[in-house]
C-alpha beads as a LAMMPS data file, in Angstrom:
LAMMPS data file: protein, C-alpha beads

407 atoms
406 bonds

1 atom types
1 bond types

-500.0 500.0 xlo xhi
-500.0 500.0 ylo yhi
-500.0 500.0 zlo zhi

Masses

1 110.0

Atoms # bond

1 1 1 47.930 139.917 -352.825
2 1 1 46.926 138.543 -349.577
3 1 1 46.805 134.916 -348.537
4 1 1 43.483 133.693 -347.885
5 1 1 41.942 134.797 -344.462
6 1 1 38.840 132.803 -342.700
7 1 1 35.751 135.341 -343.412
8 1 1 35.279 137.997 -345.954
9 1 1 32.835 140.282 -347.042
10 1 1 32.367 139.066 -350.532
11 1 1 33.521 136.228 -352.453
12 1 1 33.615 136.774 -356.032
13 1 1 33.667 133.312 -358.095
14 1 1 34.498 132.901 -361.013
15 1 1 37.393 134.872 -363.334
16 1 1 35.670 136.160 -366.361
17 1 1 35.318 139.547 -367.551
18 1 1 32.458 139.958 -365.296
19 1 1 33.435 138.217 -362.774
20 1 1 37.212 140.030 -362.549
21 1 1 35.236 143.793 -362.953
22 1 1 33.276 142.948 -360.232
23 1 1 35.616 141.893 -357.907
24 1 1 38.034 144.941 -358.484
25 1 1 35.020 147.243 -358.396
26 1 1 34.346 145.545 -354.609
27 1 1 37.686 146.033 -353.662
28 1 1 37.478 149.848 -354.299
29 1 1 34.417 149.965 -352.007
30 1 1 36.703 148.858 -348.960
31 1 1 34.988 145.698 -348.766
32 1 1 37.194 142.867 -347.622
33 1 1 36.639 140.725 -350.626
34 1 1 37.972 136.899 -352.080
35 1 1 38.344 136.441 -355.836
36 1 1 38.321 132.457 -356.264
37 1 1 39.298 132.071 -360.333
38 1 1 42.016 130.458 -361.901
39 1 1 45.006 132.732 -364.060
40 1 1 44.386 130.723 -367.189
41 1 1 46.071 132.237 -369.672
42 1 1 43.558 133.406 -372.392
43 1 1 44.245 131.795 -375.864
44 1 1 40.529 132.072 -377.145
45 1 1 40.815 134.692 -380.047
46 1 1 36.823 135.955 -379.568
47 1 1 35.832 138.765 -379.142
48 1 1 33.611 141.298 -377.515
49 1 1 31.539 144.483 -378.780
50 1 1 31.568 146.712 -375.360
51 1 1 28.743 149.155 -375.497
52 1 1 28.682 152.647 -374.123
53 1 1 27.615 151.995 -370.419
54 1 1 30.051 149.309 -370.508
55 1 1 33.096 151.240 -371.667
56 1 1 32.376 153.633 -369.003
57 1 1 32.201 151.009 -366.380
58 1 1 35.679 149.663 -367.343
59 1 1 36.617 153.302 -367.218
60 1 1 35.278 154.347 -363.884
61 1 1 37.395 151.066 -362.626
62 1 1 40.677 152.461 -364.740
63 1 1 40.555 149.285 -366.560
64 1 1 39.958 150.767 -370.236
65 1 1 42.726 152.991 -370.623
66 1 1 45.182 150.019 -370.725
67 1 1 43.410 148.452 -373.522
68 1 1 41.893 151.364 -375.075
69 1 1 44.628 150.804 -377.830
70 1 1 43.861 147.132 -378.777
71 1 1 39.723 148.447 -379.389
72 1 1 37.951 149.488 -382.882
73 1 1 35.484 151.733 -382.372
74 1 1 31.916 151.542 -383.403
75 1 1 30.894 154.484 -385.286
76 1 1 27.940 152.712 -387.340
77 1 1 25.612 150.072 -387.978
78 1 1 24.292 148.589 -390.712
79 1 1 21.451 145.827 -390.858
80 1 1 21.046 143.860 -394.506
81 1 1 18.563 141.527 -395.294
82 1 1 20.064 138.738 -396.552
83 1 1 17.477 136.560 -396.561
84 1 1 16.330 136.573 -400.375
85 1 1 12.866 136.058 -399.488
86 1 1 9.579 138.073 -401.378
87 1 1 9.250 140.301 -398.664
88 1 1 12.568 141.602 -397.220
89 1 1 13.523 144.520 -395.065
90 1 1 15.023 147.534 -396.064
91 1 1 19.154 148.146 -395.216
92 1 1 18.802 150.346 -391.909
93 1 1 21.883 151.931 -390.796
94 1 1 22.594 153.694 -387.583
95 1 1 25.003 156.346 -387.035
96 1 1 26.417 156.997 -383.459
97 1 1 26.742 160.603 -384.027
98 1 1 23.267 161.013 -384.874
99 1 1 23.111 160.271 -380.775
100 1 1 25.943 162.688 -380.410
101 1 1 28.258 160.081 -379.957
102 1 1 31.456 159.891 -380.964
103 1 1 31.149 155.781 -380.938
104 1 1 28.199 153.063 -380.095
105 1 1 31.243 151.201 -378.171
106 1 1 34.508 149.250 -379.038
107 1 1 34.930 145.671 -380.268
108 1 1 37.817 143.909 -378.187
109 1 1 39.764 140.588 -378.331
110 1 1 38.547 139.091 -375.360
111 1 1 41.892 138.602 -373.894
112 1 1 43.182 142.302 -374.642
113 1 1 40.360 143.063 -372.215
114 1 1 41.308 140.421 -369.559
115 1 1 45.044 141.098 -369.654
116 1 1 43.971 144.691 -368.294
117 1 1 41.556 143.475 -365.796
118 1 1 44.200 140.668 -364.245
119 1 1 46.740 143.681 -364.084
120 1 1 43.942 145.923 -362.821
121 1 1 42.944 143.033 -360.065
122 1 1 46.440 142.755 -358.669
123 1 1 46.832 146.162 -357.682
124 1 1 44.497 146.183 -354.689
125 1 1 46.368 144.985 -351.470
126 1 1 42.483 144.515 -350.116
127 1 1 41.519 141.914 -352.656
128 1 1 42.234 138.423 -351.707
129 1 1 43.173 136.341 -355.007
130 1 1 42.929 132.798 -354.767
131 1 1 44.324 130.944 -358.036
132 1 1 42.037 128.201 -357.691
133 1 1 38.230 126.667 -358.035
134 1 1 35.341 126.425 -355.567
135 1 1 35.086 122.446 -355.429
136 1 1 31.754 123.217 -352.512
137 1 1 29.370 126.205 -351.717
138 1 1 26.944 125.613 -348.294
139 1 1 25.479 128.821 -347.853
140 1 1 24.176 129.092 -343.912
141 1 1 22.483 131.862 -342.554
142 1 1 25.023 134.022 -341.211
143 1 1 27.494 133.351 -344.453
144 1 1 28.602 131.179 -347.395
145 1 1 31.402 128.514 -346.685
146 1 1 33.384 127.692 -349.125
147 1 1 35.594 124.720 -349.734
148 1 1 38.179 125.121 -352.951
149 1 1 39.398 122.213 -354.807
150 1 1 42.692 122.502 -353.099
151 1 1 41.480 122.240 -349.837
152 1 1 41.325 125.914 -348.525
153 1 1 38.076 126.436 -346.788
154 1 1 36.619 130.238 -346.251
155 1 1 33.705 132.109 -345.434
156 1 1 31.694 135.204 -346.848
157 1 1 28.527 136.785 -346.234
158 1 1 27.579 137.347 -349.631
159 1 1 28.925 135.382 -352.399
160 1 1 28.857 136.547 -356.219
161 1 1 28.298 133.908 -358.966
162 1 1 30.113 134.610 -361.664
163 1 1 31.275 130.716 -362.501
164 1 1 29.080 130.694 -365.980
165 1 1 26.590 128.742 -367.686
166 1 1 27.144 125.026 -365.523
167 1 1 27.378 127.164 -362.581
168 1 1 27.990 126.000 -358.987
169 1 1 26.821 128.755 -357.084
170 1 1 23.288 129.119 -358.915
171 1 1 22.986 125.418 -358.298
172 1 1 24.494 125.503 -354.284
173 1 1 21.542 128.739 -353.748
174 1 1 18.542 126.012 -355.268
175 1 1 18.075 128.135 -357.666
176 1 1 16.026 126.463 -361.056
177 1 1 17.070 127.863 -364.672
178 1 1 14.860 127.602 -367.490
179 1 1 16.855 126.481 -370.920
180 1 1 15.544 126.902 -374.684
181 1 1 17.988 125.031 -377.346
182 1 1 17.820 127.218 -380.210
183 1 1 18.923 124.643 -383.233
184 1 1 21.250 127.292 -384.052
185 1 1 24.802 127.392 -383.862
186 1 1 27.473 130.111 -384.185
187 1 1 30.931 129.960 -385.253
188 1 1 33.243 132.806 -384.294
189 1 1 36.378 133.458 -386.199
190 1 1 38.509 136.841 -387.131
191 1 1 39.552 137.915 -390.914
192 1 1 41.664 140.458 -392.288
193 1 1 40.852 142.470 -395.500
194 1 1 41.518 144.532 -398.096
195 1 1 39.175 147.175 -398.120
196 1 1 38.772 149.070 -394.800
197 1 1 35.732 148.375 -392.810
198 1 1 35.514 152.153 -391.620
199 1 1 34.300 151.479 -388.394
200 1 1 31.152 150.131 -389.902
201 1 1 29.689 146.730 -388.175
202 1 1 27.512 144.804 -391.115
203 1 1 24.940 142.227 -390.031
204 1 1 23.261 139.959 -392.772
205 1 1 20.218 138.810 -391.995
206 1 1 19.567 135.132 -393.764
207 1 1 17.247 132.147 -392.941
208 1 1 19.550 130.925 -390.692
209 1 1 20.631 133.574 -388.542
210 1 1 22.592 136.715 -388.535
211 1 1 25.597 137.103 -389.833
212 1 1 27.809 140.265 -387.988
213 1 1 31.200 141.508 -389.496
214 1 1 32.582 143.980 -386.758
215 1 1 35.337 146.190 -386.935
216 1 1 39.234 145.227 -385.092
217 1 1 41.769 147.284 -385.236
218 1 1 43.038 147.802 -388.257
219 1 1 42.036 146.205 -392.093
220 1 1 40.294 142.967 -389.717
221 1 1 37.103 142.205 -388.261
222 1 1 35.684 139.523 -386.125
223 1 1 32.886 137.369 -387.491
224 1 1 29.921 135.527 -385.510
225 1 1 28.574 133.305 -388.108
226 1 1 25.053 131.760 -387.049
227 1 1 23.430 129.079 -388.937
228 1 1 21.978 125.541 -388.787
229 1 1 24.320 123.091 -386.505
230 1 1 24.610 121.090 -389.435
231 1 1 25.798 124.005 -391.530
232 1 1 27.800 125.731 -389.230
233 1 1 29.497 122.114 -388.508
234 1 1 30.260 122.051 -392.301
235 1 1 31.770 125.445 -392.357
236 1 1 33.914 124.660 -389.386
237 1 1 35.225 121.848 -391.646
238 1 1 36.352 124.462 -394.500
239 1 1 40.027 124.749 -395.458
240 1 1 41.079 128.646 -394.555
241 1 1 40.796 129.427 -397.891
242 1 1 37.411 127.890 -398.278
243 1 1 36.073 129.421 -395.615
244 1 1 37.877 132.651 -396.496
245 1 1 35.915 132.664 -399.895
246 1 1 32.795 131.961 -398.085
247 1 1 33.298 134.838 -395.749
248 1 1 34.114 136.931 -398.965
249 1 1 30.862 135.876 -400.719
250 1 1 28.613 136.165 -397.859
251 1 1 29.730 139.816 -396.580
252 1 1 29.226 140.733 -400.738
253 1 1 32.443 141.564 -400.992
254 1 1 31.904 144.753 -398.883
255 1 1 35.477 144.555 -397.232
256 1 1 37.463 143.189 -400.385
257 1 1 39.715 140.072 -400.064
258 1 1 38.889 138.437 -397.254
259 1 1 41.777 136.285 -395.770
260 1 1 40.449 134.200 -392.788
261 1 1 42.969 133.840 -389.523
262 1 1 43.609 130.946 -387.285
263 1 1 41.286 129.705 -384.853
264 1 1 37.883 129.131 -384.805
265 1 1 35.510 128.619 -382.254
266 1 1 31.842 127.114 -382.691
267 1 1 29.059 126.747 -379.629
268 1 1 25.503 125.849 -379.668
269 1 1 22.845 128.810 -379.052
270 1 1 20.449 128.414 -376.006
271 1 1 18.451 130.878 -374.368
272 1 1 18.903 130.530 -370.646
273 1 1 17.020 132.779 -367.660
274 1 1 17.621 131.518 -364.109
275 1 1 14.114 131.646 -361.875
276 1 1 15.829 134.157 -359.375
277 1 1 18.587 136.496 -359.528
278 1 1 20.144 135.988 -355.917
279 1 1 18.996 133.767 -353.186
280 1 1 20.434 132.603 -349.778
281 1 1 23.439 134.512 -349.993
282 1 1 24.231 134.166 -353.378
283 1 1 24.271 136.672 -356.293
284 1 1 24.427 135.649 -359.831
285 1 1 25.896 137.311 -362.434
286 1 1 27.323 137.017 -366.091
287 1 1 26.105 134.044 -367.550
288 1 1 25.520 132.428 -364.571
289 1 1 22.490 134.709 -364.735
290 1 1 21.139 134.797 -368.076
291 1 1 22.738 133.024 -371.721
292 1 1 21.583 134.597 -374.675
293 1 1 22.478 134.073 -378.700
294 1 1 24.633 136.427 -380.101
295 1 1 22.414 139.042 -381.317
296 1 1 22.743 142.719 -380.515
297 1 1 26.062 142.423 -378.234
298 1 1 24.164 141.818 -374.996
299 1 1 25.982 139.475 -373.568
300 1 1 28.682 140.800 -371.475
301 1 1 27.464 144.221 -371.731
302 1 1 24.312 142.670 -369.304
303 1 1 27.054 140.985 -367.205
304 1 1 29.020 144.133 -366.930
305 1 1 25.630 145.974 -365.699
306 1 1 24.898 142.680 -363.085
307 1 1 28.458 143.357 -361.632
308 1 1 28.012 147.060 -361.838
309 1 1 24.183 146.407 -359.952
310 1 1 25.585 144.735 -357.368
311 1 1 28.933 146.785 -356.521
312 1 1 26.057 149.731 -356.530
313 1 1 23.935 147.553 -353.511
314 1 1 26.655 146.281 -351.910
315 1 1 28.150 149.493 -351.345
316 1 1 25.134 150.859 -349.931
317 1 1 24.088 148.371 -347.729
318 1 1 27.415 148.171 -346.006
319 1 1 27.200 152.603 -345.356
320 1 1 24.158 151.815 -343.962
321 1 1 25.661 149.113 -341.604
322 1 1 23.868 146.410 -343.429
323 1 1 24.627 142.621 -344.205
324 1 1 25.121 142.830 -347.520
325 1 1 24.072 139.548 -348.031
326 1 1 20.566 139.879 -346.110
327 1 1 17.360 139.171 -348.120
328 1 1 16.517 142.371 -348.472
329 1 1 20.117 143.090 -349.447
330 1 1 19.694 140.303 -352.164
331 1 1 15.544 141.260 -353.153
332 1 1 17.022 144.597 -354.063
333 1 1 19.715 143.391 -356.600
334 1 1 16.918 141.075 -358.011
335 1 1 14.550 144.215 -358.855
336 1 1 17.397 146.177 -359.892
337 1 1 18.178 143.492 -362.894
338 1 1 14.616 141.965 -363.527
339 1 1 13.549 144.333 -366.188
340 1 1 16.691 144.293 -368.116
341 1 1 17.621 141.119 -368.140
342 1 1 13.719 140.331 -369.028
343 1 1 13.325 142.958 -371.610
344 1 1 16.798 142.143 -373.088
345 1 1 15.474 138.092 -373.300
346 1 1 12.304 138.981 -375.372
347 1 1 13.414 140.996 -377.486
348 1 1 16.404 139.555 -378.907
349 1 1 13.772 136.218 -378.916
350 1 1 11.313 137.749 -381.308
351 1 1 14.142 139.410 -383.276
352 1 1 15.740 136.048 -383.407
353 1 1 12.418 134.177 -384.170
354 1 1 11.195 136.587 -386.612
355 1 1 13.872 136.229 -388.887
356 1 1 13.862 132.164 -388.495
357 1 1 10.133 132.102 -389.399
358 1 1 8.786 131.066 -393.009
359 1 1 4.988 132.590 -391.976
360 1 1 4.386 135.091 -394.528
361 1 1 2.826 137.562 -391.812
362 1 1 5.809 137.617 -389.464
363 1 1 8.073 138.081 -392.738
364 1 1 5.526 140.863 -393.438
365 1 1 5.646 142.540 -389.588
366 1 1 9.407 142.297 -389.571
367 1 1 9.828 144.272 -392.985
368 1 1 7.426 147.118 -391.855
369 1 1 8.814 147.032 -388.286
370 1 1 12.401 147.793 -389.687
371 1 1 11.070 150.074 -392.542
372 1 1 9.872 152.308 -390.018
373 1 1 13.071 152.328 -388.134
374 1 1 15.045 152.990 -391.031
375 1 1 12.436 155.696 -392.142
376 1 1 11.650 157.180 -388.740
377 1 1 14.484 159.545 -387.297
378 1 1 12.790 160.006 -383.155
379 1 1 11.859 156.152 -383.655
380 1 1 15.784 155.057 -384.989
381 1 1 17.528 157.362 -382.106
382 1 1 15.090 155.933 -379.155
383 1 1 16.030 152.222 -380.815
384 1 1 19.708 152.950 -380.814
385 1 1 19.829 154.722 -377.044
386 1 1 17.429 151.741 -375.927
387 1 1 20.464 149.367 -377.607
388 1 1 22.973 150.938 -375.783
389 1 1 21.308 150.491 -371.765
390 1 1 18.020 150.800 -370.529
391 1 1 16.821 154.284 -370.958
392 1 1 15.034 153.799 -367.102
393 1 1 18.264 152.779 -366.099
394 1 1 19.932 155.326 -363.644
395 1 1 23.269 156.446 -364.061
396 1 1 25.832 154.666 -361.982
397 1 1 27.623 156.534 -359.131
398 1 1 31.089 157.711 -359.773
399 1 1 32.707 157.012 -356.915
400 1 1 37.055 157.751 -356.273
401 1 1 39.094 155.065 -355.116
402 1 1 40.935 155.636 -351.698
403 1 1 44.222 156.006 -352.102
404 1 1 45.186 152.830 -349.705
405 1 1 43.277 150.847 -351.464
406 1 1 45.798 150.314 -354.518
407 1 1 49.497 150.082 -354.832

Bonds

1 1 1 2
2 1 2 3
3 1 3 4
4 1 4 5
5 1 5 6
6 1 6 7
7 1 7 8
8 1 8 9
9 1 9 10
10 1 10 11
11 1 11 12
12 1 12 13
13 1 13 14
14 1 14 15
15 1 15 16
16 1 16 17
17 1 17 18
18 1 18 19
19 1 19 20
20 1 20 21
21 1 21 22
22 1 22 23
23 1 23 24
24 1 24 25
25 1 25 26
26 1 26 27
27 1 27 28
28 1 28 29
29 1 29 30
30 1 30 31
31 1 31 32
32 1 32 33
33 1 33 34
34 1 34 35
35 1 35 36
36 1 36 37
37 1 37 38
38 1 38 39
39 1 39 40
40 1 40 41
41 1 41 42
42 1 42 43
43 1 43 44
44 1 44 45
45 1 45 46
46 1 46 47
47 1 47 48
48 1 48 49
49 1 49 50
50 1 50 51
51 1 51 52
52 1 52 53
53 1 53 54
54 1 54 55
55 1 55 56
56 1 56 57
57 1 57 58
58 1 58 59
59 1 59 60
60 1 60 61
61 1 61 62
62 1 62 63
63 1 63 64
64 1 64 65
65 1 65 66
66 1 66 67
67 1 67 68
68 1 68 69
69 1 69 70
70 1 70 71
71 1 71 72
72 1 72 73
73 1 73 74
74 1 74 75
75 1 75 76
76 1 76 77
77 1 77 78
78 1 78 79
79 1 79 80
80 1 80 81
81 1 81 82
82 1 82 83
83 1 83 84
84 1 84 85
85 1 85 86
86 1 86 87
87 1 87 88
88 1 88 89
89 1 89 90
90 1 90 91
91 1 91 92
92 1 92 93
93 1 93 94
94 1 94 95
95 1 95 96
96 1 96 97
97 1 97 98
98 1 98 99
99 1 99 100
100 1 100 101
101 1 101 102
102 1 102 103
103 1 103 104
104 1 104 105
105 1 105 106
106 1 106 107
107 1 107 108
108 1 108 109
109 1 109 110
110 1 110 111
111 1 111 112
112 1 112 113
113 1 113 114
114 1 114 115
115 1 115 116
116 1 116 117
117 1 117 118
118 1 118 119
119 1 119 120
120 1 120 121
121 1 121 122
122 1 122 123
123 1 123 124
124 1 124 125
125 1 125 126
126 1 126 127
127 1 127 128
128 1 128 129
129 1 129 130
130 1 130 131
131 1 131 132
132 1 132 133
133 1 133 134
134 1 134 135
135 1 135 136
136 1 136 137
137 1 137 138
138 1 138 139
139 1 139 140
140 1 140 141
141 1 141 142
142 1 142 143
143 1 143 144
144 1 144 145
145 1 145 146
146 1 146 147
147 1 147 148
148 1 148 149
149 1 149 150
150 1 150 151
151 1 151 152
152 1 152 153
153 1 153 154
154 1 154 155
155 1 155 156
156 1 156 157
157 1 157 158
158 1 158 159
159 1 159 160
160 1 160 161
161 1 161 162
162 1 162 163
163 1 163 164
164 1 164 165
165 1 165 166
166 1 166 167
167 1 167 168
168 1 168 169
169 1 169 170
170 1 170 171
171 1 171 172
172 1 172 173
173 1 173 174
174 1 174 175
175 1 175 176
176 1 176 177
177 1 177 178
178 1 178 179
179 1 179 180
180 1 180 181
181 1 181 182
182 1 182 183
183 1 183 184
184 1 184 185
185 1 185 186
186 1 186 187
187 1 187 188
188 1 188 189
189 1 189 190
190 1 190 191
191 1 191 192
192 1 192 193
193 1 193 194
194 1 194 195
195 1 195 196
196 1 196 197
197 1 197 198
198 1 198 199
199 1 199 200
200 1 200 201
201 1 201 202
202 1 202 203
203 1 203 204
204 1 204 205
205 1 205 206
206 1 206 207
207 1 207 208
208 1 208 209
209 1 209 210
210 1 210 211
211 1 211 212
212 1 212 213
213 1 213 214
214 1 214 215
215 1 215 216
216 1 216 217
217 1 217 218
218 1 218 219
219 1 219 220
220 1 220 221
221 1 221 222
222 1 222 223
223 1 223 224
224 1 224 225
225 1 225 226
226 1 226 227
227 1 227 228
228 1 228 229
229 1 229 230
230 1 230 231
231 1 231 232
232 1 232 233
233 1 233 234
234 1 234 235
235 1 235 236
236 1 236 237
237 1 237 238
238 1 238 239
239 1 239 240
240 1 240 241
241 1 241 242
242 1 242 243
243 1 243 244
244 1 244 245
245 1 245 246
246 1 246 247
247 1 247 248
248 1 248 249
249 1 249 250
250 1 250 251
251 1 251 252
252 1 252 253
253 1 253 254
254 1 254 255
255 1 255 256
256 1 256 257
257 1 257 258
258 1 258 259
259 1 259 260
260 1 260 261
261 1 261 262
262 1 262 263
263 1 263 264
264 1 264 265
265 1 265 266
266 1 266 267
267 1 267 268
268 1 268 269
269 1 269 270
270 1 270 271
271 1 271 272
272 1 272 273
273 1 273 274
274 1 274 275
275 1 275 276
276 1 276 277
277 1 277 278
278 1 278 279
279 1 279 280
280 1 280 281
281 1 281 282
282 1 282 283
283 1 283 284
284 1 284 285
285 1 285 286
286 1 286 287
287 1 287 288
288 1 288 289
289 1 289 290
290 1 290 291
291 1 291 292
292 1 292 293
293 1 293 294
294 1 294 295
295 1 295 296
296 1 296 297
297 1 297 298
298 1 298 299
299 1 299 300
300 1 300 301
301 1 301 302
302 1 302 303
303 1 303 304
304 1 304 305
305 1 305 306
306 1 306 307
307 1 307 308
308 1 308 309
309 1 309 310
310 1 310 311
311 1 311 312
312 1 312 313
313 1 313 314
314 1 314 315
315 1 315 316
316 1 316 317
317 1 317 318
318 1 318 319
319 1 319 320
320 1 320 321
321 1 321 322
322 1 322 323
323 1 323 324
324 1 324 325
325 1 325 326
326 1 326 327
327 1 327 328
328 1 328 329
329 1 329 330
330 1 330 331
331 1 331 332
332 1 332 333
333 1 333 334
334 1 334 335
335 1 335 336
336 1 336 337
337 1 337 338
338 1 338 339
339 1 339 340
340 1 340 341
341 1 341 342
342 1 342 343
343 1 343 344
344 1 344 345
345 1 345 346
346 1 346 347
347 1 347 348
348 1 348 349
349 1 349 350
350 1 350 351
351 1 351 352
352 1 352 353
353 1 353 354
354 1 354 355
355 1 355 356
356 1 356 357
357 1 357 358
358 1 358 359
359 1 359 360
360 1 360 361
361 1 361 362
362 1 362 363
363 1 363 364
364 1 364 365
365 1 365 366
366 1 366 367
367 1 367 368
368 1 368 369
369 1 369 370
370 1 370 371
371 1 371 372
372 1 372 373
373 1 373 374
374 1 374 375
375 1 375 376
376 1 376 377
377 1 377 378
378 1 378 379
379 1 379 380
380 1 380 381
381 1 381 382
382 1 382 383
383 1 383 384
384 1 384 385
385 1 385 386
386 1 386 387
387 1 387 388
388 1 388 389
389 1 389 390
390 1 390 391
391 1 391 392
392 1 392 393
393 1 393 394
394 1 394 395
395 1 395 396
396 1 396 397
397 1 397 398
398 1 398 399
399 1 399 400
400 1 400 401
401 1 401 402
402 1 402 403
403 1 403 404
404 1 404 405
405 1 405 406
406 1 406 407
């Protein structure tokens, strides 16, 4: 790649899955763009569920077919209540082909997935990599300077956030955030087994918090475990075949022996919405623009649609011979992720407070609410095409690379 020049388009900061997709969908736009990340190599052993929209994203960006092979697909869904309480929801399960597709998504190791957006990255000659860290943002009116930690200064007139939940650029635009601590926390670990999990994901519902088994390749799934702090601290404690056993009794023995693998990773659960989206220069994405628990795999798959959002604008703007970091540049990004981001927020909220609650009437709206799903064939598909993207949501522009622009 390039050595660093003194203006740019876009800057891109921040190296995470949203972060890298965005940058590399940029560079196919002919923008002159800056990716400021560190290569870290990727030991974390989480992983992701991609949804539909999301697959095709990494697919439009020739991303997905070098890790196509690492992915389980999602074929169906099952939702038990696990709560033991008097009034308890029926088992719903959804069926991707009853959509007409072959698969909701894939689950992922998350760095499968960023092994094939690095090597993706470092085929554009036009994309400027610097392996290092913004250290200061000043955004001006004409552009963004930015300083890195090893003392390379550079300019851009638009910069994308992409730097995560403590995130510089979101605090260099002014730009508030409104935090909610959940008193939950989730622990994240992968198992193999001894009964296949035919590419069925199983979430148990319990007083605590879901519970999600989802498919990897092969007899293993990953597991996001949510429950008290104090609880999920205590399983974090567990010998592997403690925890093992635990995994075995609370998935019901569903998958067989359950034989828990190393490393496991445990994080607090807040509910985070910034009060803008973009402002003076700066665009936010990923978790830099909204944190949620991990309930319905919305995390990424809302980064994937910020960085997809703004490639979309950007691209525009600069055919039309516009700054793409003007206001109006920036206002339109904003309404083009308000509603999902917003939407997304409550309703994985309620979902999320609903099953906390001990009033009887909530317990009672819950169970009828997913009776009717489970019941209701127009009222299950519109749920399960409303899980996969925004129904509203227009379909993204498939545009070709030029040939220059990779090597």
């Amino acid at each position: 790649m390039n050595e660093a020049s003194a203006t740019y388009d876009i800057a891109v900061i921040g190296g995470g899955p949203a972060g890298l997709a965005a940058a590399i969908a940029l560079a196919e736009t002919c923008a002159k763009t800056a990716l400021i990340a560190r290569r870290a190599p990727y030991a974390d052993n989480r992983t992701t569920a991609l949804l539909g929209g999301s697959v095709d994203f990494l697919r439009q960006l020739n991303v997905w077919p070098h890790c196509e092979d690492k992915a389980a697909a999602l074929q169906a869904m099952r939702l038990v209540d696990d709560t033991g309480r008097l009034i308890r929801a029926p088992e719903v399960r959804f069926s991707s082909d009853e959509i007409g597709l072959d698969a909701f998504g894939y689950n992922i190791e998350n760095r499968a997935l960023m092994l094939a957006l690095e090597a993706r990255a470092a085929e554009f000659s036009g994309l400027t990599r610097l392996d290092d860290e913004a250290d200061t943002i000043d955004p001006q009116n004409a552009e963004v300077v930015i300083r890195t930690r090893q003392g390379t200064s550079l300019s851009a007139r638009l910069v994308v956030g992409a730097d995560g939940r403590q995130s510089l650029c979101r605090a260099a635009a002014g730009i508030e955030v409104r935090r909610r601590e959940l008193g939950q926390a989730a622990l994240t670990f992968n198992i193999s087994h001894s009964r296949p999990h035919k590419n069925i994901s199983t979430e148990f519902h319990t007083p605590q918090g879901p519970r999600v088994f989802v498919p990897l390749p092969g007899d293993r799934c990953s597991v996001v475990w949510v429950a008290s702090p104090k609880e999920a601290e205590r399983l974090l404690a567990l010998s592997d075949a403690e925890l093992s056993e635990a995994a075995e009794r609370q998935s019901h023995s569903i998958l067989g022996r359950v034989t828990v693998e190393p490393g496991r990773h445990l994080f607090p659960l807040a509910i985070e919405q910034p009060r803008q989206f973009a402002k003076d220069r700066i665009a936010l994405i990923g978790e830099a623009a909204h944190v949620l628990p991990p309930i319905g795999a919305q995390g990424l798959n809302m980064g994937l649609r910020d960085a997809a959002d703004i490639v979309d604008i950007v691209r525009d703007a600069m055919q039309s011979g516009e700054d793409p970091g003007a206001p109006q540049v920036l206002n339109r990004y904003a309404s083009a992720r308000r509603a999902d981001v917003t939407s997304r927020t409550f309703v994985i909220d309620i979902a999320n407070r609903s099953l906390l609650s001990d009033f009887l009437p909530m317990q009672t709206l819950r169970a009828a609410g997913l009776h009717l799903i489970g019941a209701l064939g127009p009222l299950r598909r519109m749920a399960m095409r409303e899980g996969l993207a925004p129904s509203w949501r227009p379909a993204r522009r498939v545009t070709e690379t030029p040939a220059v622009r990779s090597e």
